[in-house]
C-alpha positions as CSV (number, residue, x, y, z in Angstrom):
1,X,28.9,-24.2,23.7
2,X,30.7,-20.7,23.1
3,X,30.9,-21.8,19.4
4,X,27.2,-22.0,19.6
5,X,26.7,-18.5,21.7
6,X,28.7,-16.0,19.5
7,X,26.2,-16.2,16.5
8,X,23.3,-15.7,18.4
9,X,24.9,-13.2,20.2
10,X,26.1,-11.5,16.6
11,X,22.5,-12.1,15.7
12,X,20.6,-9.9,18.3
13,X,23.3,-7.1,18.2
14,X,22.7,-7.0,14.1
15,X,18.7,-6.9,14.7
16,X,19.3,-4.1,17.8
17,X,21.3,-2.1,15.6
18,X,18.8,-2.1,11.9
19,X,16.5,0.0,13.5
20,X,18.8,2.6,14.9
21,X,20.3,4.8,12.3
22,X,16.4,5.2,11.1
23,X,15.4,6.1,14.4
24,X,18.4,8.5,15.3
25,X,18.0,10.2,11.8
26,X,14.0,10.5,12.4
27,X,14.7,11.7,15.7
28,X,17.2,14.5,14.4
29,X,14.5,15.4,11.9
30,X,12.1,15.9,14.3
31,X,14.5,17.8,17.0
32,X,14.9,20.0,13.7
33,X,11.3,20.2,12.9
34,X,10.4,21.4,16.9
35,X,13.5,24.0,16.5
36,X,12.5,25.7,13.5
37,X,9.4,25.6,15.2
38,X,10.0,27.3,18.3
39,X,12.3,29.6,16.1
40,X,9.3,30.8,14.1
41,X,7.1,31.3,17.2
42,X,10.2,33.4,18.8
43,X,10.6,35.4,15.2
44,X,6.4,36.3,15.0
45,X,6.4,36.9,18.7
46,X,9.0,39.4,18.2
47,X,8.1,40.7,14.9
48,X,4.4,41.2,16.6
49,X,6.4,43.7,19.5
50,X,8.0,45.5,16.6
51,X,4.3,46.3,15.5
52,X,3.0,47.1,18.8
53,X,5.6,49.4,19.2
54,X,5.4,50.8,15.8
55,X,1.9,51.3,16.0
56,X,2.3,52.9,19.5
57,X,4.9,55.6,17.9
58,X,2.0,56.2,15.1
59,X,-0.3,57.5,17.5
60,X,2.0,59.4,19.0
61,X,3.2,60.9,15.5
62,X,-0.7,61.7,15.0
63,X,-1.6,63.4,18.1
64,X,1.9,65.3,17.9
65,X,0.5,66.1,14.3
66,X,-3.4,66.6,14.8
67,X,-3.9,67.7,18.3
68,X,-0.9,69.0,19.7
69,X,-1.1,73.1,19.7
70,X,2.4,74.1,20.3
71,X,5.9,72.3,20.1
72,X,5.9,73.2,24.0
73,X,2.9,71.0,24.7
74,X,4.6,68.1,22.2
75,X,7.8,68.6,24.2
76,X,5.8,68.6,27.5
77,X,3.7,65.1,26.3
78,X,6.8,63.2,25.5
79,X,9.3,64.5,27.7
80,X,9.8,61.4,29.6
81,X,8.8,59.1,26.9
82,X,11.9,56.4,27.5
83,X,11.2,54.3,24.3
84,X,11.6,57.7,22.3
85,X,15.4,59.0,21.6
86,X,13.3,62.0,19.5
87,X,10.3,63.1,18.0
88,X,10.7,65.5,15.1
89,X,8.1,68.0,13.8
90,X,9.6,68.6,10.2
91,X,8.4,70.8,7.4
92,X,9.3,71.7,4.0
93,X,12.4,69.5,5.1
94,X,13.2,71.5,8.1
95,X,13.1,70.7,12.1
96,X,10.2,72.7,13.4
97,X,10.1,71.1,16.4
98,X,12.2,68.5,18.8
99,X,10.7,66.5,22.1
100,X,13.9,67.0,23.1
101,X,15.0,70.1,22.0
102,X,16.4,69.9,19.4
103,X,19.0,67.8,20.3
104,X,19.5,67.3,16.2
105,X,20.6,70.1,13.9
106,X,17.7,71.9,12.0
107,X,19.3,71.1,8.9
108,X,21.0,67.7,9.6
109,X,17.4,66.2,8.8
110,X,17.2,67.9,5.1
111,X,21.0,66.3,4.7
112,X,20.5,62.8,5.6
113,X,16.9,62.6,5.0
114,X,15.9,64.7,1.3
115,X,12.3,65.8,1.5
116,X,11.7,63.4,-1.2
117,X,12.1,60.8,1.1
118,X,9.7,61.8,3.9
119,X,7.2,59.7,3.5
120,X,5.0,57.5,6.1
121,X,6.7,54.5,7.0
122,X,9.0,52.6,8.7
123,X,12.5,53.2,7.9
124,X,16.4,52.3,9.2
125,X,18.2,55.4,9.5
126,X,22.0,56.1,10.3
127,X,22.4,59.4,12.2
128,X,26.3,60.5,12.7
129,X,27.9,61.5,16.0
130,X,31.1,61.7,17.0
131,X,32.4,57.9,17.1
132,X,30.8,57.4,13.8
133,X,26.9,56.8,13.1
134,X,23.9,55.5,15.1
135,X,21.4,52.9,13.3
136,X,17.9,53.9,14.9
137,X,14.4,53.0,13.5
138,X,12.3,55.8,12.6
139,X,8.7,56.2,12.1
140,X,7.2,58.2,9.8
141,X,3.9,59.7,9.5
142,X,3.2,62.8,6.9
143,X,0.4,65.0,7.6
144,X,-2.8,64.6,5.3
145,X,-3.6,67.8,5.4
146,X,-0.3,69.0,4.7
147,X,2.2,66.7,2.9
148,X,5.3,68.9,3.3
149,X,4.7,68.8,7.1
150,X,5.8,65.2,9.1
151,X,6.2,63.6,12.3
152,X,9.7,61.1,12.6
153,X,9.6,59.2,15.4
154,X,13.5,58.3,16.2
155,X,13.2,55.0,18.6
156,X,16.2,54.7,21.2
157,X,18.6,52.3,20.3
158,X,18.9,50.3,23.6
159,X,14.8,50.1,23.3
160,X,15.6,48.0,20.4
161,X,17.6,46.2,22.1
162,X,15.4,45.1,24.6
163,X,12.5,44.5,22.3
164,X,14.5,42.6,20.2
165,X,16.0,40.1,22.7
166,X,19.6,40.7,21.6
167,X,20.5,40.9,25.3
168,X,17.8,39.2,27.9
169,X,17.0,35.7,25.6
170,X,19.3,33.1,25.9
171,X,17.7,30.8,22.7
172,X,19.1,33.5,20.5
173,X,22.3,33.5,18.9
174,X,21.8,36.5,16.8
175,X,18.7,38.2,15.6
176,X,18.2,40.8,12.7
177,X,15.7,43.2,12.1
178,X,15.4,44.1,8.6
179,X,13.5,47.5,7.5
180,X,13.3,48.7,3.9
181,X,16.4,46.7,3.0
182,X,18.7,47.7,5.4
183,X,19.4,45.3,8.9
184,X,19.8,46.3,12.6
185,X,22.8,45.7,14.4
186,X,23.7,46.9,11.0
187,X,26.8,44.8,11.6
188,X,24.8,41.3,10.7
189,X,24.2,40.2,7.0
190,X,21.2,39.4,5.7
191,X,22.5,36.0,4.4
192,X,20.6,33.0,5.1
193,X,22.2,30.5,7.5
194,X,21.5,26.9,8.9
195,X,18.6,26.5,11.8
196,X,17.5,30.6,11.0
197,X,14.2,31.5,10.6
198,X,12.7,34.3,9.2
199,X,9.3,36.2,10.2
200,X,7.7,39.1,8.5
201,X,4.8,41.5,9.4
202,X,1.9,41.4,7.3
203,X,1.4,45.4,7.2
204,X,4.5,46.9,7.9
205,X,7.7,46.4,5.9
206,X,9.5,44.7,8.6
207,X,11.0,41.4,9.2
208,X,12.6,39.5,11.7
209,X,15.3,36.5,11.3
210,X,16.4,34.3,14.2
211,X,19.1,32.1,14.3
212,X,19.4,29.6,17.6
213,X,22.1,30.0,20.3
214,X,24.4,26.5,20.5
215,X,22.6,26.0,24.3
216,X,19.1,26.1,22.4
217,X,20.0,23.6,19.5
218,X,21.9,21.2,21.8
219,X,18.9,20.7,24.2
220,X,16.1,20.4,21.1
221,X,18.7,18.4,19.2
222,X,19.8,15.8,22.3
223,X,16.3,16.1,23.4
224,X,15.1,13.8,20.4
225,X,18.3,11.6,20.0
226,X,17.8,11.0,23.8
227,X,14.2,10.3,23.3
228,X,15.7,8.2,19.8
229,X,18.0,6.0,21.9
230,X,14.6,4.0,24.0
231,X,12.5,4.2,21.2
232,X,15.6,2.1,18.6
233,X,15.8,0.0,21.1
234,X,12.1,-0.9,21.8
235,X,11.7,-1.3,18.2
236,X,14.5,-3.8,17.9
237,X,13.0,-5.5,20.9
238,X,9.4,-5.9,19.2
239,X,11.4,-7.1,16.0
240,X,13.2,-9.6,17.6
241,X,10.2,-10.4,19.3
242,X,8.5,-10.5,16.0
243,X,11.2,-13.2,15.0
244,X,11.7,-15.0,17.6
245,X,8.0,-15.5,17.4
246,X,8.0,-16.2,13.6
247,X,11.1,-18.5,14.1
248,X,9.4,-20.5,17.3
249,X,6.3,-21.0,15.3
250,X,8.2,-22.0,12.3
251,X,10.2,-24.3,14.3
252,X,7.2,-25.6,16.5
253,X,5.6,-26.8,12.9
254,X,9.0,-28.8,12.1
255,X,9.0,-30.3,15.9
256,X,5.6,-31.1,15.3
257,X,6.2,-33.0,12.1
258,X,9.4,-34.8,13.6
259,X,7.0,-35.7,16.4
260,X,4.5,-37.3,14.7
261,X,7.6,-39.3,13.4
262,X,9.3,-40.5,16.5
263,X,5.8,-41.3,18.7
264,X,5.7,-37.8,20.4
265,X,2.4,-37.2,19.9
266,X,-0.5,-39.8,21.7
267,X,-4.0,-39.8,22.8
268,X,-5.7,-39.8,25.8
269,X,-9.5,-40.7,26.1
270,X,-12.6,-38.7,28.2
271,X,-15.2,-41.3,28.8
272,X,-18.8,-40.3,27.7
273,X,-21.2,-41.5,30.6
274,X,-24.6,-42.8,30.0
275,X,-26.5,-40.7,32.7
276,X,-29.6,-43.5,32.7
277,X,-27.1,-46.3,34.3
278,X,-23.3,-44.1,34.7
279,X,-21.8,-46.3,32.5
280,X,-19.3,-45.7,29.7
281,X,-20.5,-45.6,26.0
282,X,-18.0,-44.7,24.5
283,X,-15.1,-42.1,24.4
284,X,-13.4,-39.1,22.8
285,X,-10.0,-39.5,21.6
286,X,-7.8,-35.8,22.5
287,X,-4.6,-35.6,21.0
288,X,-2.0,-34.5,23.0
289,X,2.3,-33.9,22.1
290,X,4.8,-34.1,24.8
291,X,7.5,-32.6,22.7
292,X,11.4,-33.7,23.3
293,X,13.0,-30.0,22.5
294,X,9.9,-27.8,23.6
295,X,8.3,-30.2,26.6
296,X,4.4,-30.6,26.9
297,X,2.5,-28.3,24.5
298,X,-1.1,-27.6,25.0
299,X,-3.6,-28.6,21.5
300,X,-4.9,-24.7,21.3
301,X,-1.0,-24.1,20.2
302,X,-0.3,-26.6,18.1
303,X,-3.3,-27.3,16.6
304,X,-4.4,-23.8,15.1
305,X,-0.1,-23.9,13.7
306,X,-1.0,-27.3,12.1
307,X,-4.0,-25.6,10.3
308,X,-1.8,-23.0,9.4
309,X,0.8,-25.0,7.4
310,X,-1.5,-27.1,5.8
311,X,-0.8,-30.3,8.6
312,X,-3.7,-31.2,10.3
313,X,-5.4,-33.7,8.1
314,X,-1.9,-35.5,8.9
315,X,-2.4,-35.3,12.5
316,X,-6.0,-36.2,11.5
317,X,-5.2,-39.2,9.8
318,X,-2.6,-40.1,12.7
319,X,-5.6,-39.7,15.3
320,X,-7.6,-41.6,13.4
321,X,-5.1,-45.1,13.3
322,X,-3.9,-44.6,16.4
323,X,-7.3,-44.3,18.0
324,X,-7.8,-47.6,16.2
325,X,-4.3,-49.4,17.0
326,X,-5.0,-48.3,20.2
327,X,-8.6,-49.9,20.8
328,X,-7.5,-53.1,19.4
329,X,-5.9,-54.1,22.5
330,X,-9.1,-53.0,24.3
331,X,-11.1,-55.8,25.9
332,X,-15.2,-54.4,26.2
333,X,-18.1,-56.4,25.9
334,X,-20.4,-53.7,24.3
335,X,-19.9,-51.5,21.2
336,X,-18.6,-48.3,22.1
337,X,-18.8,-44.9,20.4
338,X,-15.1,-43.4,20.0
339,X,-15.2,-39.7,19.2
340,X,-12.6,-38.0,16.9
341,X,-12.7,-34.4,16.6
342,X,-12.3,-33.7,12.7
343,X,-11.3,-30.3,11.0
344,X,-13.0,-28.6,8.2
345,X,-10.4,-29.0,5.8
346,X,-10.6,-33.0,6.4
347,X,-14.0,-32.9,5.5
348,X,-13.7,-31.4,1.8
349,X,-10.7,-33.0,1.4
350,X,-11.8,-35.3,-2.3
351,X,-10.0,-38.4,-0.2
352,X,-12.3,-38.1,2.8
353,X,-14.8,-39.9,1.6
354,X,-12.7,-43.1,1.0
355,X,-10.9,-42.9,4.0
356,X,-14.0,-42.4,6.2
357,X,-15.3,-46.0,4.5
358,X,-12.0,-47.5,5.4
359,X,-11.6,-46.6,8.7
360,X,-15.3,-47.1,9.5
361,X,-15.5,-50.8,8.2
362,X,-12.0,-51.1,10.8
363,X,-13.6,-49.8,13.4
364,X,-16.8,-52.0,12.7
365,X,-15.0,-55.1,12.8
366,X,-13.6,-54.3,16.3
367,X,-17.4,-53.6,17.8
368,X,-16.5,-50.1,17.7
369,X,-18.6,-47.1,16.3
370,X,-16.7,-44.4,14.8
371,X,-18.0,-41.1,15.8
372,X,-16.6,-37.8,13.9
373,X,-17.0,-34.5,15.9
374,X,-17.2,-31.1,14.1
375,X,-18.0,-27.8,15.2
376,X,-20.8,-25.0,14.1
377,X,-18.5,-22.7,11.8
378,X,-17.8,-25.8,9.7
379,X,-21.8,-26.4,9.1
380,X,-21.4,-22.9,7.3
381,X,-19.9,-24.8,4.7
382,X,-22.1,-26.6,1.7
383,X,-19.7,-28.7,0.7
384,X,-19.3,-29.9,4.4
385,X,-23.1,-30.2,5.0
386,X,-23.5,-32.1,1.9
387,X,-21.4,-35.0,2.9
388,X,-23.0,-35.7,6.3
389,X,-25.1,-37.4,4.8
390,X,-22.7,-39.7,2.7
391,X,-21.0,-40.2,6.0
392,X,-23.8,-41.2,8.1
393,X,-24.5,-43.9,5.8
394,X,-21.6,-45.1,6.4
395,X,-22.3,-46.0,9.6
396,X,-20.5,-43.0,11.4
397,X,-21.6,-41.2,13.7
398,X,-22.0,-36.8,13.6
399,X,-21.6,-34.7,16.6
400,X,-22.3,-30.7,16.9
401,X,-19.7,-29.8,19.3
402,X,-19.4,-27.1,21.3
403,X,-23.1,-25.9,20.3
404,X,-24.0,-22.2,21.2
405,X,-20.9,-21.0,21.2
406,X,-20.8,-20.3,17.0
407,X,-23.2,-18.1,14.7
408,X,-25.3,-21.3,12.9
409,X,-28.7,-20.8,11.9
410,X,-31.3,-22.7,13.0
411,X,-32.2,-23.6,9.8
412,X,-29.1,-25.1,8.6
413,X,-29.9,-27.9,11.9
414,X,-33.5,-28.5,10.1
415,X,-31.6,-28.8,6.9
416,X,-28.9,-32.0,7.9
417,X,-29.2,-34.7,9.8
418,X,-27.0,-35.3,12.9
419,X,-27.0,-37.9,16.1
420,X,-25.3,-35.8,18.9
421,X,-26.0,-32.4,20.1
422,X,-22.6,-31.3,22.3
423,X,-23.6,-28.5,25.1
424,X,-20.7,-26.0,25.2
425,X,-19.3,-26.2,29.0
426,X,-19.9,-22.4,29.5
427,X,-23.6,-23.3,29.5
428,X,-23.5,-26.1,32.2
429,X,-21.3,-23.8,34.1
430,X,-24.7,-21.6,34.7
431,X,-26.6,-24.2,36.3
432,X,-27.2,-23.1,40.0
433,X,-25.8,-19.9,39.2
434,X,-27.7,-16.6,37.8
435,X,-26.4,-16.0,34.8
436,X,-28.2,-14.5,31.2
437,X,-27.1,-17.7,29.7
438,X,-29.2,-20.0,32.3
439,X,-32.3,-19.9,30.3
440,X,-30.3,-20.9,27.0
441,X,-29.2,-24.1,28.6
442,X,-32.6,-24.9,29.2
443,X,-33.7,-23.9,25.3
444,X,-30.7,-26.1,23.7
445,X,-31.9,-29.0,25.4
446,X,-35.8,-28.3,24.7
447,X,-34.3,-28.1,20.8
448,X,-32.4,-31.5,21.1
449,X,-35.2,-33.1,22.4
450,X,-37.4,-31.6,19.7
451,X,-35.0,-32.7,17.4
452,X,-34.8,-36.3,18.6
453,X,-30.9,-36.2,18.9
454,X,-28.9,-37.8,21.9
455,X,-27.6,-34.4,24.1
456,X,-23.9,-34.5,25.7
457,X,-23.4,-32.1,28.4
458,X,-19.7,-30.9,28.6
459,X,-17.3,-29.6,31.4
460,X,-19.8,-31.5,33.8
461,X,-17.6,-30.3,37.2
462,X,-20.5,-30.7,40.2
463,X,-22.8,-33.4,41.2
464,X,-25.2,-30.6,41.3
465,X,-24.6,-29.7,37.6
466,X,-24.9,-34.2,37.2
467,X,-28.1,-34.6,38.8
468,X,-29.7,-31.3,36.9
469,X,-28.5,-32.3,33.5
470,X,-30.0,-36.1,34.2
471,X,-33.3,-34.7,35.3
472,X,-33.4,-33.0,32.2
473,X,-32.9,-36.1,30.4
474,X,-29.6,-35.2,29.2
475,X,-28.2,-38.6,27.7
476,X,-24.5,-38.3,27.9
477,X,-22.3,-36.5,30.1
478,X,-18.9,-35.6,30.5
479,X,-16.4,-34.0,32.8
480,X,-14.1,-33.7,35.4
481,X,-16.9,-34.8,38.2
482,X,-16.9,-38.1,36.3
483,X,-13.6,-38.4,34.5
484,X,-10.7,-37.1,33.7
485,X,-8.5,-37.4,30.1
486,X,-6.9,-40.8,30.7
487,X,-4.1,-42.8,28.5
488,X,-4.6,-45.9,27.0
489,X,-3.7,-48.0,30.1
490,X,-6.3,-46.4,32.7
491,X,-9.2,-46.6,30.3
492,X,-8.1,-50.3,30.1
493,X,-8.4,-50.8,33.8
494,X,-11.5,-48.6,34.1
495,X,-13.5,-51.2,31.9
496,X,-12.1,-53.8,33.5
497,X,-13.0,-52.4,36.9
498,X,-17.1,-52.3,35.3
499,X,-17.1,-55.8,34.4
């Protein structure tokens, strides 16, 4: 037995494992994917701050340049401006005017900053102080009526700091400003490096680049190979299902042909009742397979399998000889009708033909009528309409079953000849109920009758539905209320009981 276990075992760990690395490396793509993407939304959010901020300064630069009438009311304005470090009133490359001032040297401005270079903009600039130099962002805006004349707008450095996130937002490892070509903290390269995303404004020459802190990365990143984990394993769940499924049918179709071999598969017979006198006229033969490995399975599984692998004209032929075998050992006085339901493919098989002549002279000779019972969708077929007819004159009887149920014309009814009209159950089921399909019953038995072919009523289940379906002149019935499926043996003792 554990001989037996390990490779099963060995074979669902391989099948929950396929899927995996494809999952976990989707996943990572995708926790990638939703960081840059929260990356770029940081870097635009902030490079949008930058311009409100720049644009801010700018209107200050222009009221300090257009509407201000003396450096004192300038001074006065901005005073307590906190986002300012300095406003500078420069002309002809000299300091003119300081909101603070002049906290700069009048000349320092005309060193550091040539007049050649005092044009309207945004700009990085490095002002010196005693420890060494200050990077502050300057904006520029140059007078239009008087291009030697400027307003610099020196932004304090820890209001960068702030605007830029470098110390309040924890999803940022580091984060560089870049102006004109030169960065802020100017201690950061411009380099590109892995996860870091780069934003730029689309009016002022200014860009922002983000690269993720580890806490950020580790949460997007587990996020999805958490998520990754579940999903692998529902997927190798559905694939094994998937095989299991494929393996079981495959399987089922090899039980079911070792079954027709060792006498797994039998028949059991529903008697048809004539409603003039509730006797039996004759029966319909249901295949059933009580399977040794997989116990009793129902015909709506193995059948539609058997059509699938090409096996039911087998069965077919099986159903046919043992219905016969079978009735041999029957004792009844009158001819019966025995019914045998008969697939689609049977009928334009090129042997049907001469089988049907065979087994209908057999079931002549033992005062039997053989009755073949086919449904509406194969009536949509020419070549099975065409040979009705051949098998009729045989001697064998045709059955619609299950009528109303399919999509048949009317017209193909007018255009073949048949001897039984089978009512679908779900249409007797209506009778003494209000139901939209209670007037149909009523119409398939008016065309029966028009038709002048015998009607059987199946599913009969009430003595009310009995006693409706007889006044209606419904010839056969059959059902549960009457009988039940029964093997070989109790069909024997049933007929014996109605001599």
């Amino acid at each position: 037995m554990p001989n037996k276990k390990k490779p099963i075992i060995k074979k669902i760990l391989f099948i929950l494992l396929i899927p995996m690395p494809i999952v976990l490396m989707a996943c990572f793509q995708l926790g990638k994917t939703s960081l840059n993407t929260e990356l770029n939304l940081l870097a635009n959010a902030y490079v949008r701050q930058l311009e409100e901020q720049i644009d801010d300064l700018r209107d200050e630069n222009k009221q300090a340049l257009y509407d201000a009438t003396s450096c004192e009311q300038i001074q006065k304005d901005l005073l307590f401006e906190s986002f300012l470090r300095e406003m500078l009133i420069v002309d002809n490359g000299k300091v003119v005017c300081s909101s603070k001032r002049t906290t700069l040297e009048a000349n320092s401005v005309e060193k550091l900053l040539p007049s050649h270079q005092i044009n309207s903009g945004e700009y990085l600039f490095d002002f010196p102080y005693e420890k060494g130099v200050i990077r502050s962002l300057l904006v520029i805006d140059t007078d239009k009526n008087n291009p030697q004349r400027s307003a610099i707008s020196v932004v304090d450095q820890s209001y960068i700091n702030l605007h830029l996130g470098l110390t309040s937002d924890d999803r940022i490892q580091t984060l560089r400003m870049v102006v004109g070509g030169k960065t802020y903290p100017p201690h950061l390269t411009t380099g590109k490096q892995p996860y870091s995303t780069t934003a730029k404004s689309s009016y002022l020459n200014v860009e922002v680049t983000i690269e993720p802190s580890a806490k950020l990365k580790r949460e997007k990143l587990s996020l999805f190979m958490l998520i990754g984990l579940p999903v692998s394993l529902s997927i190798s769940m559905l694939f094994y299902l998937l095989q299991y499924w494929s393996e079981s049918r495959g399987s089922l179709i090899e039980s079911l042909k070792r079954g027709l071999k060792t006498d797994e598969l039998f028949l059991v017979y529903q008697p048809l009742i004539d409603s003039t006198n509730n006797k039996i006229m004759g029966v319909e033969a249901l295949l059933r397979w009580e399977s040794s490995k997989h116990g009793f399975i129902r015909p709506d599984i193995f059948i539609p399998i058997a059509e699938q692998h090409n096996f039911i004209n087998t069965i077919t032929d099986f159903v046919l000889e043992r219905a016969l075998d079978d009735w041999k050992t029957v004792n009844h006085q009158n001819q019966l009708h025995i019914g045998v339901n008969i697939p689609a493919s049977y009928l334009v098989d090129e042997q049907c033909l001469n089988k049907f002549k065979i087994f209908a002279k057999q079931f002549k000779s033992e005062n039997l009528v053989l009755g073949i019972e086919i449904t509406e969708r194969q009536l949509l077929s020419e070549k099975g309409r065409a040979i009705l007819s051949d098998v009729r004159a045989l001697g064998i009887e045709v059955s619609i079953d299950d009528f109303g149920t399919g999509y048949t014309a009317l017209s193909v009814l007018q255009d073949i000849k048949f001897d039984y009209l089978k009512i679908d159950r779900c249409f007797i089921n209506t009778i003494g109920v209000e139901s939209v399909n209670a007037p149909i019953l009523n119409s398939i038995i008016s065309l029966a009758h028009q038709l002048e072919v015998s009607i059987v009523a199946e599913g009969v289940e009430t003595q009310q539905q009995s006693e409706y379906l007889t006044s209606q002149n419904v010839q056969i019935l059959q059902g549960y209320y009457l009988y039940k499926p029964m093997p070989l043996e109790a069909i024997k003792n049933t007929l014996h009981n109605m001599i």
